[in-house]
One Martini backbone bead per residue (centre of mass of N, CA, C, O) as a GRO file, in nm:
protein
  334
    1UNK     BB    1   0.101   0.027   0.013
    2UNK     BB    2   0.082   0.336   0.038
    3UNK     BB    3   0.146   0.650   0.135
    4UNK     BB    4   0.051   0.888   0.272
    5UNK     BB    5  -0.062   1.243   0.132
    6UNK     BB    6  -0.048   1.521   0.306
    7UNK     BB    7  -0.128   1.840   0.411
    8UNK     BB    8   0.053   1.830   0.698
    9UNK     BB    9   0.177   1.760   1.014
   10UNK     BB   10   0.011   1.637   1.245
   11UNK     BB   11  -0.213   1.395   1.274
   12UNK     BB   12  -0.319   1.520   1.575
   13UNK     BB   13  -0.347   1.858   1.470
   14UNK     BB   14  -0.549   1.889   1.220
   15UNK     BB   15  -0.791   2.074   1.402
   16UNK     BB   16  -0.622   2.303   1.498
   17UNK     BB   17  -0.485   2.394   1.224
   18UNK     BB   18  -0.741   2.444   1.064
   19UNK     BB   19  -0.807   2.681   1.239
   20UNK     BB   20  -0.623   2.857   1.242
   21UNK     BB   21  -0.712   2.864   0.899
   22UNK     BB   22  -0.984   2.996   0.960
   23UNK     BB   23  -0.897   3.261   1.134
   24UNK     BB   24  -0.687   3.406   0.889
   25UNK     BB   25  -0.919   3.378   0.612
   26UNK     BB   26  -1.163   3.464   0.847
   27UNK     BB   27  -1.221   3.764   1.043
   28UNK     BB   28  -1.534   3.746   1.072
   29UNK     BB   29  -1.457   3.500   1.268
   30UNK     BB   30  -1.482   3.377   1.556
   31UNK     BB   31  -1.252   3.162   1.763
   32UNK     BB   32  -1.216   2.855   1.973
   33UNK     BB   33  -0.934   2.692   2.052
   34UNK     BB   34  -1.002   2.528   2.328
   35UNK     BB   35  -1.324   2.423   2.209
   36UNK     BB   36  -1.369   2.426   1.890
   37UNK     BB   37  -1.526   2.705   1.810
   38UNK     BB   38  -1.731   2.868   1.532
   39UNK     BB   39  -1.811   3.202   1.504
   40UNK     BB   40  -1.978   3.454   1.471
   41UNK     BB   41  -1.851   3.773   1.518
   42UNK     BB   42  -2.163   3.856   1.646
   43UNK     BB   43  -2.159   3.698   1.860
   44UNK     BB   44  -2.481   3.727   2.008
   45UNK     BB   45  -2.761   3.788   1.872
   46UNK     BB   46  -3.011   3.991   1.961
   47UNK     BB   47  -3.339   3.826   1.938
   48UNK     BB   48  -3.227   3.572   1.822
   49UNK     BB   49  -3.211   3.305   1.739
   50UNK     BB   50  -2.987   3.019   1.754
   51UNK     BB   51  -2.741   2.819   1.566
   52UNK     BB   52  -2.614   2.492   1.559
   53UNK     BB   53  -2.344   2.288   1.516
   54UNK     BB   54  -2.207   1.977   1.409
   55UNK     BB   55  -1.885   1.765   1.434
   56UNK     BB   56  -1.674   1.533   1.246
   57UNK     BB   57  -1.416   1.621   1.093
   58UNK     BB   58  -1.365   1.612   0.735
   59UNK     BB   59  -1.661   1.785   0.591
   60UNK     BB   60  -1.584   2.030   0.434
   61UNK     BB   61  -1.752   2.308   0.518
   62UNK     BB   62  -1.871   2.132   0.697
   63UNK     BB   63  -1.987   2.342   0.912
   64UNK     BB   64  -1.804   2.631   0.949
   65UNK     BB   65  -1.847   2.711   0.655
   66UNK     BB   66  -2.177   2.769   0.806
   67UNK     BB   67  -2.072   3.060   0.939
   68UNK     BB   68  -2.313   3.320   0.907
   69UNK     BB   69  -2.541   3.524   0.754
   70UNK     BB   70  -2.784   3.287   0.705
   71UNK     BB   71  -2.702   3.067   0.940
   72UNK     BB   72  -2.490   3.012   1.156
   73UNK     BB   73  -2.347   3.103   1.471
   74UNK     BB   74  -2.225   2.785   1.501
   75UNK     BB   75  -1.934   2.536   1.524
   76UNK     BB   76  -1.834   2.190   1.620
   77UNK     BB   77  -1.535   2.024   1.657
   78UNK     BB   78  -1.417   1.769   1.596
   79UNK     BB   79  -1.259   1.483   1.557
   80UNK     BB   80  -1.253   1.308   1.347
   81UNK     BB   81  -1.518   1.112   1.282
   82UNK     BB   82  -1.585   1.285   1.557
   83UNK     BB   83  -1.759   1.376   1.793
   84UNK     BB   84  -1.825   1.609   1.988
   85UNK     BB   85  -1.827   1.756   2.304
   86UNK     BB   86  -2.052   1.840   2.539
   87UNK     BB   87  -1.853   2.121   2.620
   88UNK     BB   88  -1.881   2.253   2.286
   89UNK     BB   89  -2.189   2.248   2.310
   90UNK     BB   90  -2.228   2.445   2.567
   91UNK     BB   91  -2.054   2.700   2.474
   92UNK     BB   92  -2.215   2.766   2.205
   93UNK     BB   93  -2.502   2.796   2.321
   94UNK     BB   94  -2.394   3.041   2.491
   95UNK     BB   95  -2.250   3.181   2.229
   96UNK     BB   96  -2.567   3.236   2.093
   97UNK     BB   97  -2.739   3.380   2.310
   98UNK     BB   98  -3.023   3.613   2.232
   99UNK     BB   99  -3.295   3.541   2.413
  100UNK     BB  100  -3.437   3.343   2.177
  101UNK     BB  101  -3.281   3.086   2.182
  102UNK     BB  102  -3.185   2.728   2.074
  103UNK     BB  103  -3.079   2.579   1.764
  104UNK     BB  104  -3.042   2.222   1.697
  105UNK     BB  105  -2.818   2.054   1.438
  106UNK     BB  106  -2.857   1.687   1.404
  107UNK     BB  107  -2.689   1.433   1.323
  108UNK     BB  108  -2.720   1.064   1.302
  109UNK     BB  109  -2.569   1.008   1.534
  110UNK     BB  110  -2.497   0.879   1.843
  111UNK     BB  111  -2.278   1.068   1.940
  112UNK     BB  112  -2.405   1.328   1.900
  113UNK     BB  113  -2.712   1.293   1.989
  114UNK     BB  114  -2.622   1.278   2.259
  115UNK     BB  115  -2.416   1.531   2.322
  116UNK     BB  116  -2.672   1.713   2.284
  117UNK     BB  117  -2.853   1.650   2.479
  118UNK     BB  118  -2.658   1.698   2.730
  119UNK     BB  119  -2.610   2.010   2.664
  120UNK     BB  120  -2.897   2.084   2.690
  121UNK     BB  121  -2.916   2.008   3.010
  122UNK     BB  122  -2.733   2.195   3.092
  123UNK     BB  123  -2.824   2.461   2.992
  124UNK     BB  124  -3.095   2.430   3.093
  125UNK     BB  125  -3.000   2.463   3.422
  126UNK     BB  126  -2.809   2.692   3.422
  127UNK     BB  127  -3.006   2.932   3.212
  128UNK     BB  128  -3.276   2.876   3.099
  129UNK     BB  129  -3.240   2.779   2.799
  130UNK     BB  130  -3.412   2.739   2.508
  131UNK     BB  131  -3.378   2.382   2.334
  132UNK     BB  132  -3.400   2.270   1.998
  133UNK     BB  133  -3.401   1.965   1.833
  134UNK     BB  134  -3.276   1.860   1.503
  135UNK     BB  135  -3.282   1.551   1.314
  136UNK     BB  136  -3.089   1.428   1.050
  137UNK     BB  137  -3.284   1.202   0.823
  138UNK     BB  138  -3.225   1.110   0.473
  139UNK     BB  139  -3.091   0.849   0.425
  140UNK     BB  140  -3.156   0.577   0.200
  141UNK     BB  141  -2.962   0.310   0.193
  142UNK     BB  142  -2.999   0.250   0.526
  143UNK     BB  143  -3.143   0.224   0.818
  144UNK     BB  144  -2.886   0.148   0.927
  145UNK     BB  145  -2.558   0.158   1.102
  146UNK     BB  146  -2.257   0.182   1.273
  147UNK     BB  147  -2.363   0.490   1.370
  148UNK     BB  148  -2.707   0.430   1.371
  149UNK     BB  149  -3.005   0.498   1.440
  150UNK     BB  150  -3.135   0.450   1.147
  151UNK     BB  151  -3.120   0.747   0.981
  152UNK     BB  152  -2.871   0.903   0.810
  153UNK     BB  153  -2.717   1.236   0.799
  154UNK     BB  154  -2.666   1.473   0.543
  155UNK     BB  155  -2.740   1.635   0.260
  156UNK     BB  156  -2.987   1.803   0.431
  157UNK     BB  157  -2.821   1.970   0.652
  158UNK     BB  158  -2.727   2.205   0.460
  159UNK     BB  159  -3.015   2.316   0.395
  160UNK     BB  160  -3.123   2.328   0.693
  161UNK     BB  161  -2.937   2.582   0.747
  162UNK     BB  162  -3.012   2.743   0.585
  163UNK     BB  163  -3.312   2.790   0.610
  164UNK     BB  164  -3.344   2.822   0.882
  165UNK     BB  165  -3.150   3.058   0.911
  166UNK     BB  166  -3.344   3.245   0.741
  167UNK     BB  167  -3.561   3.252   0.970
  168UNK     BB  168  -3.380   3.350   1.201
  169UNK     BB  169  -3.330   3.632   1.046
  170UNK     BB  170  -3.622   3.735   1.060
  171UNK     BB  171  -3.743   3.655   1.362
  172UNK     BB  172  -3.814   3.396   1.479
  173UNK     BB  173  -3.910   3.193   1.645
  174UNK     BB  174  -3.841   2.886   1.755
  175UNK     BB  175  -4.026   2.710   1.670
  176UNK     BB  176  -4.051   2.829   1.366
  177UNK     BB  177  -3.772   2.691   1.317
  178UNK     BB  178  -3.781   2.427   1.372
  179UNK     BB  179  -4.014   2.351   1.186
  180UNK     BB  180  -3.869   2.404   0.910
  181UNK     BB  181  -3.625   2.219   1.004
  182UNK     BB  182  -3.794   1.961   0.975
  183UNK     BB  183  -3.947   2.019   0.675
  184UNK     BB  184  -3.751   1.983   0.549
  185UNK     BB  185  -3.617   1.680   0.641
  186UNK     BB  186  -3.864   1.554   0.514
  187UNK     BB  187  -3.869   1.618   0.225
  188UNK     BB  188  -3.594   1.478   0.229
  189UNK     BB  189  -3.329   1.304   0.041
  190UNK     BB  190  -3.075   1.061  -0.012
  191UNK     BB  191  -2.763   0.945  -0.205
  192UNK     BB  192  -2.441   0.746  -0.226
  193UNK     BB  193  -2.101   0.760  -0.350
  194UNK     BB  194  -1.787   0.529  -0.424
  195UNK     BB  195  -1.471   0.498  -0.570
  196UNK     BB  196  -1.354   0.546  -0.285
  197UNK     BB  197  -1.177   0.620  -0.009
  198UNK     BB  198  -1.118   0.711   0.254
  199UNK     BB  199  -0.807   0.892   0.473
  200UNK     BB  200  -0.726   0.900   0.790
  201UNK     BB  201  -0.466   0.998   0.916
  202UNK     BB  202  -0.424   0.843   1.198
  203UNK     BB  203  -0.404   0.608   1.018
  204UNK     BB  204  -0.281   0.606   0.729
  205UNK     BB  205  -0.525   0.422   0.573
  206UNK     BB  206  -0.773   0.319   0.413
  207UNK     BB  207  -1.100   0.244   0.556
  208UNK     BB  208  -1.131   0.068   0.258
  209UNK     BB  209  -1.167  -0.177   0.023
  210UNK     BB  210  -1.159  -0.065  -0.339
  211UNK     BB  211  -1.155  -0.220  -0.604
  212UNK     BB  212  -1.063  -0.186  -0.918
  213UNK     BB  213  -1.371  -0.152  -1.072
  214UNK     BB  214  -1.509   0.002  -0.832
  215UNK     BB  215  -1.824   0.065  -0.633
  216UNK     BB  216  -1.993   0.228  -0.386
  217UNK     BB  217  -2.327   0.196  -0.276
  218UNK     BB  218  -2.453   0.381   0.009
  219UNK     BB  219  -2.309   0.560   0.146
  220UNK     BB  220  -2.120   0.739   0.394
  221UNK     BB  221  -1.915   1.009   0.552
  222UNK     BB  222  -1.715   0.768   0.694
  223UNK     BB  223  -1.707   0.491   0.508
  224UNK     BB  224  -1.943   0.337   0.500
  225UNK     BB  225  -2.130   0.074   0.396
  226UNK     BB  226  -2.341  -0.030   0.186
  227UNK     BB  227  -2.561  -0.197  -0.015
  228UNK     BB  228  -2.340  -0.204  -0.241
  229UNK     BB  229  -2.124  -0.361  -0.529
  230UNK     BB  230  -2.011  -0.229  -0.804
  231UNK     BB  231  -1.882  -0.215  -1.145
  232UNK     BB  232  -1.813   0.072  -1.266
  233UNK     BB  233  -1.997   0.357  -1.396
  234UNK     BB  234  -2.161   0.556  -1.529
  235UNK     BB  235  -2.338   0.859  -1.508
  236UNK     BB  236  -2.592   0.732  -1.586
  237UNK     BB  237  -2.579   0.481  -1.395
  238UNK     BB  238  -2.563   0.628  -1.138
  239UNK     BB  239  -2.766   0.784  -1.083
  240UNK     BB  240  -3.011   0.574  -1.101
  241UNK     BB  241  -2.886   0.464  -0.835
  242UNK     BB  242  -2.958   0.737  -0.639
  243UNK     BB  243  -3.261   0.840  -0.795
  244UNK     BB  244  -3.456   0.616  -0.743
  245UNK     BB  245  -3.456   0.567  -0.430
  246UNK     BB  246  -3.569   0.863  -0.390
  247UNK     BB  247  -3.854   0.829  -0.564
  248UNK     BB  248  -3.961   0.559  -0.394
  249UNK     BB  249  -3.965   0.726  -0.078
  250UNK     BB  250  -4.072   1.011  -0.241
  251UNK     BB  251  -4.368   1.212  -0.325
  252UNK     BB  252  -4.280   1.384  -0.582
  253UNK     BB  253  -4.255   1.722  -0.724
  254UNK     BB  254  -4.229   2.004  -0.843
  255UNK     BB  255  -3.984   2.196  -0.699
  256UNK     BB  256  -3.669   2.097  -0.634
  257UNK     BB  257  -3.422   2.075  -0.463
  258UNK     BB  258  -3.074   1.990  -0.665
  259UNK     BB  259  -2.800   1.814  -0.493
  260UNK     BB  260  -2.504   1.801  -0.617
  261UNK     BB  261  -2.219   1.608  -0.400
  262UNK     BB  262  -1.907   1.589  -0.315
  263UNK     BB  263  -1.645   1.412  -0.135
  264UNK     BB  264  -1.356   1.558  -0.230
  265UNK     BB  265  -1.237   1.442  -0.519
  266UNK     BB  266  -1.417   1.532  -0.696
  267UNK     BB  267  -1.451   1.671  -0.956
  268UNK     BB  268  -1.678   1.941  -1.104
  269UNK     BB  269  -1.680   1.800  -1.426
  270UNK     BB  270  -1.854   1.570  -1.301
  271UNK     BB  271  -2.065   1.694  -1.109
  272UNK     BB  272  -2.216   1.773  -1.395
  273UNK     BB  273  -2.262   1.532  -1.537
  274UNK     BB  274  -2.441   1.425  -1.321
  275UNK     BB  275  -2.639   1.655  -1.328
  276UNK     BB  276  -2.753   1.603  -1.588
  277UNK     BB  277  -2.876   1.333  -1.503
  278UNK     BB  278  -3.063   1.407  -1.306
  279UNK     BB  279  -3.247   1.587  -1.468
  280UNK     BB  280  -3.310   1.344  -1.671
  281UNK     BB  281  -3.459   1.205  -1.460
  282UNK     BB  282  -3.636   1.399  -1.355
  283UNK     BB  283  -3.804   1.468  -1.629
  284UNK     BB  284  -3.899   1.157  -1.669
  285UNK     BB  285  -4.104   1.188  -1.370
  286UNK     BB  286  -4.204   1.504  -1.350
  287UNK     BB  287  -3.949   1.665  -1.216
  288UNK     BB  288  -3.878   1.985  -1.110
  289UNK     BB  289  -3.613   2.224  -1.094
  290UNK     BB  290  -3.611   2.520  -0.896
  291UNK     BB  291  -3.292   2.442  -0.767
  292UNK     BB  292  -2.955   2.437  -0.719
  293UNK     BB  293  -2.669   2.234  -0.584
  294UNK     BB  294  -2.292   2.244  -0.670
  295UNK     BB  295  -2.076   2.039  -0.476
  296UNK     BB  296  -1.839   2.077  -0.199
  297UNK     BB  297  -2.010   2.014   0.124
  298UNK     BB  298  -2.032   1.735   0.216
  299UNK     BB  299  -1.743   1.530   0.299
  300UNK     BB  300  -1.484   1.271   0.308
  301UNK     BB  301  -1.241   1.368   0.264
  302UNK     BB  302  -1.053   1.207  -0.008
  303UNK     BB  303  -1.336   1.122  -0.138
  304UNK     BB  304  -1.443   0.959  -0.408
  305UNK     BB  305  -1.773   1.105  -0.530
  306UNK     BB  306  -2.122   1.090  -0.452
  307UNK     BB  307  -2.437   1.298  -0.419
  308UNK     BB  308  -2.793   1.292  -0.364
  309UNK     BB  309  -3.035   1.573  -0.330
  310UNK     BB  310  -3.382   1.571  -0.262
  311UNK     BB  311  -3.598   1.875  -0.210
  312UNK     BB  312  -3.907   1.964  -0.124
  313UNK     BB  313  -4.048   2.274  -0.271
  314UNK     BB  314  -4.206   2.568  -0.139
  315UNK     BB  315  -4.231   2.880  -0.117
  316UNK     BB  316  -4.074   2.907   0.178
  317UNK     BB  317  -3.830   2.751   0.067
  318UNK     BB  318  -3.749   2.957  -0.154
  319UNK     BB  319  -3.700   3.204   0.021
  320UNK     BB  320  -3.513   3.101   0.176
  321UNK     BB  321  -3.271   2.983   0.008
  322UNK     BB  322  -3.224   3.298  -0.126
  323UNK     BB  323  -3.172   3.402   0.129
  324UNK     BB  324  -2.948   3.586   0.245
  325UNK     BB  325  -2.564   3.445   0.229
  326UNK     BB  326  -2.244   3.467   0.463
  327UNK     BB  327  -2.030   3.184   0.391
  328UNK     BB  328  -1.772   3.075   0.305
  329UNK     BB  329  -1.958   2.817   0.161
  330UNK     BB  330  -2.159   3.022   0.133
  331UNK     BB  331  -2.293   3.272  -0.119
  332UNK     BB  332  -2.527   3.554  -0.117
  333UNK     BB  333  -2.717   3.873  -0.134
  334UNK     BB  334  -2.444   4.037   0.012
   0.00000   0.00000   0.00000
């Protein structure tokens, strides 16, 4: 096997190293190096939710790069592919209060769900801030995972954010960003696929073993597993075994805003060929695409392959879409 080749320092310094550069190339930003918490530089914003999420790093720009006006108030690093700790996810709801309560979002993996669940009772027994928690399970490809009870939260975790972020910055109160942030993820269905494993650094060697001509349909954003794995595919047979599963899942209709997103290795002009390919079994099934949205958003370092997010949108989810967003990694109408 080859040796890894990483851009990195110290294997284990990965997420401390990778903050230091996400605060001086974003100085909009203030970063919390001792808690490993990215907040938007004027939180906490007085009279609005709080938004906050996290997860374990190597997902970029998932999460913190969804930090800014229009999205996240802050998001929590854990350490690769591991869940940040519930003294990170207190920290970050004390500094997004700013005294209309706060929106936890949390993708459906246990280690998450736990400790954000802890996290919530922590600040509301000492502050007695209101916080509601909005768990993202969207992936269509197992109902388990080695990761999760029920399904994975994947790439709906992104529209959510956005989203929600957008209802949060309107001035609703919290139930109200709640029910929005439910709304999507019931909406939304994902299905991903993988050409390669990622290589965690501390591990220094591929997650799982996938030979040259093949590549595995169903997987999750840590390399977990899917459902087949089957001989390398053309991109309109990619498509197909995507968005099939999810349109047999959820009974779709015009105005989907359509997510095609990388997993980190994969360039953006596979990316464009894929979404040709989705647009055109969207249109062979009567579903209109309202908004679209591709490139490398929830990622799983250095894994090539793709994922397909198709959320339907009425009107209210598609104004919140279009409203002004400011974040390293998504950018409109400011």
């Amino acid at each position: 096997m080859s040796a890894m080749k990483k851009l990195i320092n110290d294997p284990a310094h990965v997420v401390a190293d990778a903050l230091r550069g996400v605060a001086l190339a974003h100085p909009e930003l203030r970063v919390d190096h001792e808690q490993k918490v990215v907040y938007r530089g004027d939180a906490p914003v007085r009279g609005k939710v709080g938004l906050i999420s996290g997860g374990g790093s190597g997902h970029e720009p998932l999460h913190a790069g969804f930090v800014g006006p229009g999205m996240l108030d802050a998001a929590c690093a854990g350490e690769i592919f591991t869940s940040p700790v519930p003294d990170q996810m207190v920290a970050a709801t004390k500094g997004v209060d700013g005294g209309a309560g706060v929106l936890h979002i949390v993708k459906n993996y246990t280690g998450d769900v736990m400790n954000f669940e802890m996290a919530a009772e922590i600040v509301a027994a000492e502050t007695g801030t209101e916080v509601i928690a909005v768990v993202t399970d969207d992936d269509v490809a197992v109902q388990d995972s080695l990761y999760t009870a029920g399904r994975r939260g994947v790439g709906v975790t992104v529209l959510v954010e956005k989203i929600a972020g957008a209802a949060a910055a309107e001035g609703r109160p919290l139930a109200d960003v709640a029910a929005v942030a439910r709304k999507v993820n019931e909406n939304g269905r994902s299905m991903g696929l993988a050409l390669t494993s990622c290589t965690v650094p501390a591990a220094g060697k591929p997650t799982f073993d996938l030979p040259d001509g093949q590549m595995e349909v169903g997987i999750g954003i840590h390399g977990e597993p899917g459902r087949r794995r089957v001989p390398v595919a053309s991109a309109a047979e990619a498509a197909e075994m995507l968005v099939t599963p999810i349109l047999a899942d959820l009974d779709y209709h015009s105005g989907v805003i359509a997510f095609v997103n990388g997993m980190g290795a994969t360039p953006l002009i596979e990316l464009y060929v894929l979404f040709a390919e989705v647009a055109a079994i969207l249109e062979k099934s009567g579903v209109g695409i309202a908004r679209s949205l591709v490139g490398p958003y929830i990622t799983s370092l250095d894994m090539a392959g793709a994922s397909v997010t198709l959320l339907r949108a009425d009107d209210e989810i598609l104004r919140l879409w279009d409203a002004p967003v400011r974040t390293p990694g998504l950018r409109w109408g400011i």
